[in-house]
C-alpha positions as CSV (number, residue, x, y, z in Angstrom):
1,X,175.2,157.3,11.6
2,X,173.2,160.4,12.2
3,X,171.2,161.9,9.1
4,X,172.3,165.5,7.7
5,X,168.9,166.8,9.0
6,X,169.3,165.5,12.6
7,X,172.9,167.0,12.5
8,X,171.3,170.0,11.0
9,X,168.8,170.1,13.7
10,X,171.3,169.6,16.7
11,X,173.5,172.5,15.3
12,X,170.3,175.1,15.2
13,X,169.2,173.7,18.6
14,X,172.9,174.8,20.1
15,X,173.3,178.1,18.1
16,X,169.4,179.1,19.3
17,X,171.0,178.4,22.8
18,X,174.1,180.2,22.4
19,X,172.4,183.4,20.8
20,X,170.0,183.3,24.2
21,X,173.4,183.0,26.5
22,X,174.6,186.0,24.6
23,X,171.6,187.9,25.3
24,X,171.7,188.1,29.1
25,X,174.0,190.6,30.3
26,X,174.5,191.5,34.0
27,X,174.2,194.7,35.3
28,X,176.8,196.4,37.2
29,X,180.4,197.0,37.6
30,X,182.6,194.2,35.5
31,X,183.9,191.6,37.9
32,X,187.7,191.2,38.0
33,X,188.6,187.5,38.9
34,X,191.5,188.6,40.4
35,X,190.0,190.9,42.8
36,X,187.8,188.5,43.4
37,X,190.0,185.9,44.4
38,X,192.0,188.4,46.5
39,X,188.8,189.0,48.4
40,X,187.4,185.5,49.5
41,X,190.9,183.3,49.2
42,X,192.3,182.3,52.7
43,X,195.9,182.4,53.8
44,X,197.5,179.5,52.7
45,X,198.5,178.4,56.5
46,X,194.8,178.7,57.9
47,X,193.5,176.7,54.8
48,X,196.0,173.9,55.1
49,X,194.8,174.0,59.1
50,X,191.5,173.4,58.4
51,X,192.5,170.6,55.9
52,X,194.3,168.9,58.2
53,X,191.9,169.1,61.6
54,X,189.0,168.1,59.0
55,X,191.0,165.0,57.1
56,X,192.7,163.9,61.1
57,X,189.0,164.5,63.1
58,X,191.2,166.5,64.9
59,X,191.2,170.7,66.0
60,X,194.5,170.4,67.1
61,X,195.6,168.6,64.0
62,X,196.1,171.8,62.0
63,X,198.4,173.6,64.6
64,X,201.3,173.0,63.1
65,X,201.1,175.7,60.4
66,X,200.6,178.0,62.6
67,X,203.5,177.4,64.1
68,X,205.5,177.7,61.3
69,X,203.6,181.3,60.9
70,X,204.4,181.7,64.7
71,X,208.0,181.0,64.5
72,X,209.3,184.1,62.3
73,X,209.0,186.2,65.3
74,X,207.9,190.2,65.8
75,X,210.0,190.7,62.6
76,X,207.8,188.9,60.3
77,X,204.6,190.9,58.5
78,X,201.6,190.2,59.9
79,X,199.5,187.7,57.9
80,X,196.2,189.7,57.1
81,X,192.7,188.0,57.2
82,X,191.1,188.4,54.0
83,X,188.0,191.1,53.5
84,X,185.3,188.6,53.1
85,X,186.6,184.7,53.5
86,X,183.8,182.3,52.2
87,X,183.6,178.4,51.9
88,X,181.7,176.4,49.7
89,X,179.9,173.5,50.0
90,X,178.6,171.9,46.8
91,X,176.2,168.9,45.7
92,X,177.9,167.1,42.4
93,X,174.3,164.9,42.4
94,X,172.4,168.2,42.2
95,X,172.0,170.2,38.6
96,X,172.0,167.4,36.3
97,X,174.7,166.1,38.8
98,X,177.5,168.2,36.7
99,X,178.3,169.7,39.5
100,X,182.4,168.3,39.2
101,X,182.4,171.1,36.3
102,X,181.5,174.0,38.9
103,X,183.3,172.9,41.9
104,X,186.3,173.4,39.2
105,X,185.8,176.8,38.7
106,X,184.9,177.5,42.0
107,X,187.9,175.9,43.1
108,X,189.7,177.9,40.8
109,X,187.8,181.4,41.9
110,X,188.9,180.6,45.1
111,X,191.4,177.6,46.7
112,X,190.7,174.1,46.2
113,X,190.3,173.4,50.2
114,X,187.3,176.0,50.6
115,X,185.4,173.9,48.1
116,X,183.4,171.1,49.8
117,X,182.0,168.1,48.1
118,X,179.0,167.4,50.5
119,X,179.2,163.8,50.4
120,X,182.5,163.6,50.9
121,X,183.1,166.0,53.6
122,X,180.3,166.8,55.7
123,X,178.5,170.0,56.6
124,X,179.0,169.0,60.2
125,X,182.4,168.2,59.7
126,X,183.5,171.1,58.6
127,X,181.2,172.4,61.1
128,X,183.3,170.6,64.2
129,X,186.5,170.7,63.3
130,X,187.4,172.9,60.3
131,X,185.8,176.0,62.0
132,X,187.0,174.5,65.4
133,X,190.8,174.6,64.0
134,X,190.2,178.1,63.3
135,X,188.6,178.8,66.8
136,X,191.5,176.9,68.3
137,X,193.9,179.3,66.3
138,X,192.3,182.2,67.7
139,X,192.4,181.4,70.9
140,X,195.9,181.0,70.8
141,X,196.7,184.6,69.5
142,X,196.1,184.1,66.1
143,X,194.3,187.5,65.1
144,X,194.4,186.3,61.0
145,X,191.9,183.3,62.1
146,X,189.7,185.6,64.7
147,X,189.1,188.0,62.0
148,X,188.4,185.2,59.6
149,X,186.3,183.1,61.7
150,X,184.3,186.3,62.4
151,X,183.9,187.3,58.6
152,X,183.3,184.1,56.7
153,X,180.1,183.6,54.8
154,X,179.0,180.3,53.5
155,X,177.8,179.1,50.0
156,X,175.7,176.3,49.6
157,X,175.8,174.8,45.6
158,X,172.6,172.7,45.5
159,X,168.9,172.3,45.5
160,X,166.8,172.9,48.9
161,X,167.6,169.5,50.8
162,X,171.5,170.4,50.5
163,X,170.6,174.2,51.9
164,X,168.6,172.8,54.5
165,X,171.0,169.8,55.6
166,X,174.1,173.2,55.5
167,X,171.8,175.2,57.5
168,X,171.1,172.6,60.6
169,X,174.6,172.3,60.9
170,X,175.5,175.6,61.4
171,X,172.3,176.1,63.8
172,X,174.5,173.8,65.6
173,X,176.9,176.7,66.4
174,X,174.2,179.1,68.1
175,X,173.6,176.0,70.3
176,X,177.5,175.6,71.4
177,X,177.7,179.0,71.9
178,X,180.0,179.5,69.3
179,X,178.9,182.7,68.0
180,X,178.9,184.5,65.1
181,X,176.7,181.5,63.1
182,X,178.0,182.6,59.0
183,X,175.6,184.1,56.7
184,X,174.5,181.8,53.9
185,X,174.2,182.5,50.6
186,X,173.0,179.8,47.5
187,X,174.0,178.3,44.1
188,X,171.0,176.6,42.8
189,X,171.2,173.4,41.6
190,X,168.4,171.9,42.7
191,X,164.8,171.0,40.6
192,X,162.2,173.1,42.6
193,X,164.9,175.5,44.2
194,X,162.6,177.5,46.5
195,X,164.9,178.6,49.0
196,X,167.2,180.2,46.3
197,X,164.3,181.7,44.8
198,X,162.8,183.3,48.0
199,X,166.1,185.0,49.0
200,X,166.8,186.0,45.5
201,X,169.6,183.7,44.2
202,X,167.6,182.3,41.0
203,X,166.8,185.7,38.9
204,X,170.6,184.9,36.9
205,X,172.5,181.9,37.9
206,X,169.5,179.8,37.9
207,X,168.4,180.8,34.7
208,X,171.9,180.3,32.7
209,X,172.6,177.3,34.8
210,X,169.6,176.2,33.3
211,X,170.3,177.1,29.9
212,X,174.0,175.9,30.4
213,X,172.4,172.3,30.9
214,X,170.7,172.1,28.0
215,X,173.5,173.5,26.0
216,X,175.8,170.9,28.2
217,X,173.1,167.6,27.1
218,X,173.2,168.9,23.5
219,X,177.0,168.4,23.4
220,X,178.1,172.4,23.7
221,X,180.7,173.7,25.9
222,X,180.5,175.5,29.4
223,X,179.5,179.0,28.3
224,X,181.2,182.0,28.8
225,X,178.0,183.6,30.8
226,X,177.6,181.0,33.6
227,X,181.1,182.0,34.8
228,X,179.8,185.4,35.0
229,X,177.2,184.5,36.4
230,X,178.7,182.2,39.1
231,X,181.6,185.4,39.8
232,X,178.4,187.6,40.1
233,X,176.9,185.9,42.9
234,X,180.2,185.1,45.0
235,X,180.4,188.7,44.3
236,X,176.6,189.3,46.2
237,X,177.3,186.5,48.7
238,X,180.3,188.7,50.2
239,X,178.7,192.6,49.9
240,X,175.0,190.9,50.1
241,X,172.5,192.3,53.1
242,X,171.5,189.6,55.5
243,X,167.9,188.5,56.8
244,X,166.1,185.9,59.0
245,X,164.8,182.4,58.4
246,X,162.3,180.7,60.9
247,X,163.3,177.0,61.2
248,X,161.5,173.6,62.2
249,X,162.4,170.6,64.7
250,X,160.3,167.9,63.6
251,X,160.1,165.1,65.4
252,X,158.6,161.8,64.6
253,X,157.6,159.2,67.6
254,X,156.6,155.8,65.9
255,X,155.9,152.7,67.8
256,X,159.4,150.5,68.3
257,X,159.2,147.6,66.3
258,X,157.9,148.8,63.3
259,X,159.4,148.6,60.1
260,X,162.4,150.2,59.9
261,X,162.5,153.7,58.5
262,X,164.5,154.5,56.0
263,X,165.3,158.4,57.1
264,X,166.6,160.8,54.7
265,X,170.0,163.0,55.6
266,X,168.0,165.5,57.2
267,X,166.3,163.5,59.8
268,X,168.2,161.2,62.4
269,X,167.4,158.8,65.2
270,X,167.0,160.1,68.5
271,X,166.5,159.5,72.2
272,X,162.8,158.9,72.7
273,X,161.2,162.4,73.2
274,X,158.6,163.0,76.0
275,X,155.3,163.8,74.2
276,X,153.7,167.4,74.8
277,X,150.9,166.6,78.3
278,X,149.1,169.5,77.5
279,X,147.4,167.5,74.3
280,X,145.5,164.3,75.8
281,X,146.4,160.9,73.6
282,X,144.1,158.1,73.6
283,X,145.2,154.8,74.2
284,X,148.2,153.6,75.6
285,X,151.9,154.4,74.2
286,X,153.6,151.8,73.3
287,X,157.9,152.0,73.4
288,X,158.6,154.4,71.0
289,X,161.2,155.4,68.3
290,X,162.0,158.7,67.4
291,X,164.0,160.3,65.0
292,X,164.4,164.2,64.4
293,X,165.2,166.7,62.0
294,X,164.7,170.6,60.9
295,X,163.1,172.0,57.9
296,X,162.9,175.3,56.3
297,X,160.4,175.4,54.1
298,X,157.7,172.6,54.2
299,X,156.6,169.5,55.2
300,X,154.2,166.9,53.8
301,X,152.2,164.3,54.2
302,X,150.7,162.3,51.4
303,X,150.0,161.8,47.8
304,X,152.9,164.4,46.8
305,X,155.5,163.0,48.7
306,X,154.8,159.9,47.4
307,X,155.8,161.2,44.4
308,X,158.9,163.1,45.3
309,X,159.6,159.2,46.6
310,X,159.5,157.4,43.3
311,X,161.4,160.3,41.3
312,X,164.3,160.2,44.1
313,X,164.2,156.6,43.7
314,X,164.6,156.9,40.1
315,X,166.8,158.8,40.3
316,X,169.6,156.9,42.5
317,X,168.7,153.9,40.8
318,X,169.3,155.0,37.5
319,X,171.2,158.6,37.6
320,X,171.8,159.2,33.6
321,X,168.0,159.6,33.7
322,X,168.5,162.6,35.7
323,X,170.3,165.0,33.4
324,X,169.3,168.5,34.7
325,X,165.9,170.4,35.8
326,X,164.2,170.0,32.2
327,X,164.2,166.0,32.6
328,X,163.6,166.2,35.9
329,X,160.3,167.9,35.6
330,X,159.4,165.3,32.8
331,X,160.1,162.5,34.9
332,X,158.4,164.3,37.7
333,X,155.2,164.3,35.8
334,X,155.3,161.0,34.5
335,X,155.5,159.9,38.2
336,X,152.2,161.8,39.5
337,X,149.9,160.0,36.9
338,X,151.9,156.6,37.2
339,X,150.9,156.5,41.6
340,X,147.8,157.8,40.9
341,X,147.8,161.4,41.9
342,X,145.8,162.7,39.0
343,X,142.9,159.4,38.0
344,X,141.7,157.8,41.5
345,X,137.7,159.5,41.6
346,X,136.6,155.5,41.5
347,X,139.6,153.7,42.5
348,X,139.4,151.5,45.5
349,X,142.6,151.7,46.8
350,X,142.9,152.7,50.3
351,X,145.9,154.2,49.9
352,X,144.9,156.9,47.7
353,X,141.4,157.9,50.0
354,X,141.9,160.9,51.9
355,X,143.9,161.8,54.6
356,X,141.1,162.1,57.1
357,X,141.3,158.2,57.4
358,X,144.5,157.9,58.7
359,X,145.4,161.5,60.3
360,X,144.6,163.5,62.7
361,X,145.9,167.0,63.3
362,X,145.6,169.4,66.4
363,X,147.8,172.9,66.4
364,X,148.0,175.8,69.0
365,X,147.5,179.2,66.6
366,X,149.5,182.6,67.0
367,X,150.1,183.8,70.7
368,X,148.1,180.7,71.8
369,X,149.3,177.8,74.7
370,X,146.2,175.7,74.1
371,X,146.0,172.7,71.2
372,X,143.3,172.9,68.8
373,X,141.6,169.8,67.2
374,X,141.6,170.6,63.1
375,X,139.3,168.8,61.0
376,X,140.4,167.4,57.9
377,X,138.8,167.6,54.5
378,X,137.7,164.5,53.7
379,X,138.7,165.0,49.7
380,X,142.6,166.1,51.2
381,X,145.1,163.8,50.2
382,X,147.8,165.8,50.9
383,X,148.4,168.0,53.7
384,X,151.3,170.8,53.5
385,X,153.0,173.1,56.2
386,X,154.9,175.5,54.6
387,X,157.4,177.7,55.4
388,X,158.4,180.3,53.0
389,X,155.9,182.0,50.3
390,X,157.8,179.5,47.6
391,X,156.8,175.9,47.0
392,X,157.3,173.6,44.2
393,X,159.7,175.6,41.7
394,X,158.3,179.1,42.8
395,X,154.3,178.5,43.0
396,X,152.6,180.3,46.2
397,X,149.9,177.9,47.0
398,X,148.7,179.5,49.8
399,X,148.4,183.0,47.8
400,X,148.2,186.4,48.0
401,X,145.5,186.6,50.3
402,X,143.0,190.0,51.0
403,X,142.8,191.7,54.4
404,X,139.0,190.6,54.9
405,X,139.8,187.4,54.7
406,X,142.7,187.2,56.3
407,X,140.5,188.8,59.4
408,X,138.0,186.6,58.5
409,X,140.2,183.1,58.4
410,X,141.8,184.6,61.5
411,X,145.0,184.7,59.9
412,X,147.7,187.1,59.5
413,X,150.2,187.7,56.4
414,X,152.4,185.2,55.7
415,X,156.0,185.5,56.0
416,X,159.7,183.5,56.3
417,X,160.3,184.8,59.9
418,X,157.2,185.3,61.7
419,X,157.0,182.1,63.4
420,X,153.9,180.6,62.3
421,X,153.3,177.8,59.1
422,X,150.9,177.9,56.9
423,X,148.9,174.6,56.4
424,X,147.3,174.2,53.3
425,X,145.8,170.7,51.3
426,X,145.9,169.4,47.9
427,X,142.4,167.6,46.7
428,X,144.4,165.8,43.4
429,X,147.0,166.3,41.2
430,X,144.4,168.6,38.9
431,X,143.5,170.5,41.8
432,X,147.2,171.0,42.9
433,X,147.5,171.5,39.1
434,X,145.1,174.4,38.9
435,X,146.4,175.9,41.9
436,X,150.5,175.8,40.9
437,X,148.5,177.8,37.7
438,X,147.4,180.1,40.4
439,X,144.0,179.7,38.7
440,X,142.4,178.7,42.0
441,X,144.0,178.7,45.8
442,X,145.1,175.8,47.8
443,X,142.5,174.8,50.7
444,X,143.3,176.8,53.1
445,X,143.6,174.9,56.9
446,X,145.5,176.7,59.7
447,X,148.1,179.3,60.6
448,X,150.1,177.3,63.5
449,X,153.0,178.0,65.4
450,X,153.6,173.9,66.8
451,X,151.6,171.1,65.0
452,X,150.7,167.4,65.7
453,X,150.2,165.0,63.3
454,X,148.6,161.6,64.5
455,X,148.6,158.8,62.4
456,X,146.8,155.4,62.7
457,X,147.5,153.1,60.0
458,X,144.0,151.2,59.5
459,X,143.6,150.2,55.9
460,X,146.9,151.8,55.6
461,X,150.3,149.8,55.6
462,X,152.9,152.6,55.0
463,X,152.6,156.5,54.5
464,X,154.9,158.9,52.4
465,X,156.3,162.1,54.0
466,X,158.7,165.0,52.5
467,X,160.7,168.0,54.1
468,X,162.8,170.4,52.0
469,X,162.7,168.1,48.9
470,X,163.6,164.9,50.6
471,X,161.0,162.4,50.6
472,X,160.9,158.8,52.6
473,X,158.2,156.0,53.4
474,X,157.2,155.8,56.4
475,X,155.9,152.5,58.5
476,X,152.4,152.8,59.6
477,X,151.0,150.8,62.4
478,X,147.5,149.7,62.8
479,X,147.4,148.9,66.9
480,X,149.3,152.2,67.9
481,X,149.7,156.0,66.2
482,X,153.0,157.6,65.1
483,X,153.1,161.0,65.9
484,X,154.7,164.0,64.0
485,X,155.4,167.1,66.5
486,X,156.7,170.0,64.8
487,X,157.8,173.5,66.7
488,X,159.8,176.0,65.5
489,X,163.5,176.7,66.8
490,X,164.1,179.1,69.1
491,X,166.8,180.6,66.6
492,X,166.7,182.0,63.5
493,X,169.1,181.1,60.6
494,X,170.7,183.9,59.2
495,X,170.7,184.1,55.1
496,X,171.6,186.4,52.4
497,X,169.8,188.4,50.1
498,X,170.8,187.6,46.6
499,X,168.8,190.8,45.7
C-alpha cells in the first residue's frame, strides 16, 4: 500500500502537468470538429470501395458500391468529393506505443476506414489497391473518386522509420505513372522525430504529446489539449503549403553466403545490382546478394547504430520498457556506455577501433561524374550521411557553417532538396556528446551527391548500420567486401509544411 507522501507526490506530479497543459494555447481561429470532419471524411461508397479492394487484394473488389451509386440514374444528386480527403496511417508501437488511443480519435475526426494501422495494413497496400479502387472508379466515370484521388493528402502518425517506409511507397506512384503522388504531412510519435521537426510538425503536437505521455504513465487521463492539438494539425495537413524532399536508393551488395541479414522494413532483397564500372574494385567479386531501400534523412555506419540496435532490441523484446520519448532517451543512454561508445581509449576490442580498418569510402562531389577516394579519420567510429539539417531529436551536427569555409571546404549550404548529403564522423560518444551540445562541430568529410562504402571485415565479424531510425547487423566477410552504393532518386517526395 502506497504511503500518504508517495500519493501526495503522484497527485502534485499530475496537477504540475495539468497546469502546463493548460498553459499552451493555439493560436488562430477555434477548430470546429464538425467542419472538420465535413472537410476530410469520404463518401461513404468510396470508403467502403477502398475497404473492400484493400481486405479482397483486389481493385475491382470495391466496384460494387459504386454501382449501387450508379444505379439511381440522372435523377439522383451527384455525390460531391469532399474539399480536402486525407488518410491516415498510424504506428500503435510508436509514442510509448499508445498509439490505439489516437487512432480512436482520429478515427472518430474522420471515418474508421481512413485510419490505417501500419502493421496491419500496409503502406503499399493501400498504395496498390486502395488508391487503385479509386483510380479504377474514375476511370469508369466516377468524377466523386477523380476529384478525390486528385485531392487527398496523407498523414503519417509515427516516428521517422514509419515516415520514411509511407514515403517509399508512394514514390512508388511517380514510378507507375500514376500521378498526382499525395502530399504528406506528420504526427510525431517517434523518439528522435527529425523529419517532423524539419517540416514543422513538432512546435505543438509534439510537445503536448509529450507531456500527454507523462501525464498518461502517471495514471492521468487524455487531456483536453492534445485533441486540440491533433484537430490543429489535420487542420495544417489539409490548408498546409507543400515543399520538396531529396530521397536515397541505397543499395547493399554483400557476398552470397554470408550470414543472413536480418533487414529492417525499409530495406528488401533484390535482384543482384550491376556495380558502378566507372569506380575500379580490387579483387574479384564473388556472387553477390543485394538488398535495397530509400532513406530520407541519414544513414550510418558504426558505433551509433550499434546503439540504435540494442535499444530496438530492447525494445521488442521487452515493450513495457518503452513507455514514451522520456524512457526512451534513458534507455537510449544507458545503451551507449553499456557497448562501449563513451570508455574504449585502451580497450582492445577490434570492434570498437575506427572505421578506417574496415571501410573504405569514395564519392563523386556536386556537378561531378568522376569518384573520389575519401580518407577516413583514423579516430572515426562512426561515419554519417545526412540528409536533412535535423539528426538525433533536432541537433544539426554538421552546423551552421560560415561562407569562408564553406568556400574553403569546397562545400555549398546545406539543404533538404539540393541533392547532395553531407558526410560527417563521430570520434566517441563524448565527442558526439559535445557536438549534439553544439559546443563543437561534427568532423566534417564530404558533400556528395552518390557514395560508396566498401567494407572488408578483417578483425571484424559483423558491422552495425542505421537509416531513418531503423538499425540492423550486418554480416561482414573477411575474403570479399560488401559494398553500400547510395544515389539519390531522380524524384522528389512531396511534403507539407507544418509551419
Amino acid at each position: 500500500m502506497e504511503s500518504s507522501e508517495t500519493v501526495v507526490g503522484k497527485v502534485g506530479v499530475r496537477a504540475s502537468v495539468i497546469e502546463s497543459l493548460k498553459g499552451f494555447s493555439f493560436s488562430g481561429v477555434r477548430i470546429r470538429k464538425d467542419e472538420l470532419r465535413n472537410k476530410l471524411t469520404m463518401p461513404e461508397y468510396l470508403r467502403l470501395a477502398m475497404k473492400d479492394a484493400i481486405v479482397e487484394k483486389d481493385i475491382d473488389a470495391g466496384k460494387r458500391h459504386y454501382d449501387v451509386i450508379a444505379a439511381g440514374g440522372h435523377d439522383a444528386p451527384p455525390v460531391a468529393a469532399p474539399e480536402a480527403p486525407v488518410v491516415v496511417f498510424i504506428n500503435s508501437k510508436s509514442g510509448g506505443r499508445l498509439g490505439p488511443e489516437l487512432k480512436d480519435l482520429l478515427q472518430d475526426l474522420m471515418s474508421e476506414e481512413q485510419v490505417f494501422e501500419v502493421l496491419k495494413v500496409k503502406p503499399h497496400e493501400f498504395i496498390q489497391y486502395g488508391l487503385g479502387c479509386l483510380e479504377k472508379l474514375a476511370s469508369l466515370g466516377d468524377s466523386c473518386a477523380k476529384e478525390t484521388r486528385e485531392r487527398l493528402r496523407v498523414v503519417v502518425a509515427g516516428g521517422d522509420g514509419t515516415v520514411g517506409w509511407v514515403l517509399g511507397c508512394l514514390g512508388e506512384l511517380h514510378k507507375e505513372g500514376r500521378d498526382p503522388v499525395p502530399p504528406t504531412a506528420i504526427v510525431p510519435l517517434g523518439t528522435g522525430n527529425d523529419l517532423s521537426r524539419s517540416f514543422g510538425w513538432f512546435s505543438d503536437t509534439g510537445r503536448v504529446f509529450f507531456i500527454w505521455v507523462w501525464t498518461y504513465i502517471q495514471g492521468g487521463s487524455f487531456p483536453y489539449n492534445w485533441k486540440t492539438a491533433i484537430k490543429k494539425t489535420l487542420d495544417k495537413a489539409i490548408h498546409g503549403p507543400t515543399c520538396r524532399l531529396d530521397s536515397w536508393n541505397l543499395v547493399i551488395s554483400m557476398p552470397a553466403g554470408a550470414a543472413d541479414l536480418v533487414a529492417p522494413h525499409s530495406l528488401k532483397r533484390s535482384e543482384e545490382v550491376v556495380l558502378d564500372q566507372d569506380l575500379k574494385i580490387e579483387g574479384a567479386l564473388p556472387e553477390k546478394v543485394c538488398y535495397q531501400g530509400v532513406f530520407y534523412n541519414y544513414f550510418s555506419i558504426g558505433m551509433d547504430a550499434q546503439v540504435a540496435y540494442g535499444f530496438h532490441t530492447l525494445r521488442n523484446e521487452k515493450p513495457y520498457l518503452a513507455q514514451g520519448p522520456i524512457s526512451n532517451k534513458i534507455i537510449y543512454s544507458s545503451y551507449s556506455c553499456k557497448q562501449g561508445w563513451f570508455f574504449t581509449p585502451c580497450i582492445a576490442d577490434p570492434g570498437l577501433r575506427g572505421l578506417n580498418n574496415i571501410l573504405k569510402l569514395h564519392v563523386k562531389r556536386l556537378n561531378s561524374t568522376t569518384w573520389e577516394p575519401i580518407t577516413i579519420p583514423s579516430s572515426v567510429r562512426s561515419i554519417v550521411a545526412l540528409n536533412l539539417h535535423s539528426y538525433a531529436s533536432g541537433r544539426n551536427p554538421w552546423g551552421k557553417l560560415k561562407p569562408e569555409y564553406l568556400q574553403k571546404k569546397g562545400f555549398v549550404e546545406a539543404k533538404a532538396d539540393d541533392g547532395l548529403l553531407e558526410v560527417f564522423g563521430f570520434k566517441h560518444g563524448w565527442h558526439a556528446s559535445f557536438v549534439m551540445a553544439e559546443l563543437i562541430s561534427a568532423k566534417h568529410i564530404a558533400q556528395a551527391s552518390e557514395i560508396r562504402f566498401e567494407l572488408r571485415g578483417g578483425a571484424w565479424k559483423e558491422g552495425f548500420m542505421q537509416m531513418d531510425g531503423e538499425p540492423w547487423k550486418q554480416p561482414m566477410n573477411n575474403e570479399f567486401s560488401t559494398f553500400v552504393d547510395i544515389k539519390r532518386v531522380p524524384f522528389q517526395s512531396v511534403m507539407i509544411k507544418g509551419e
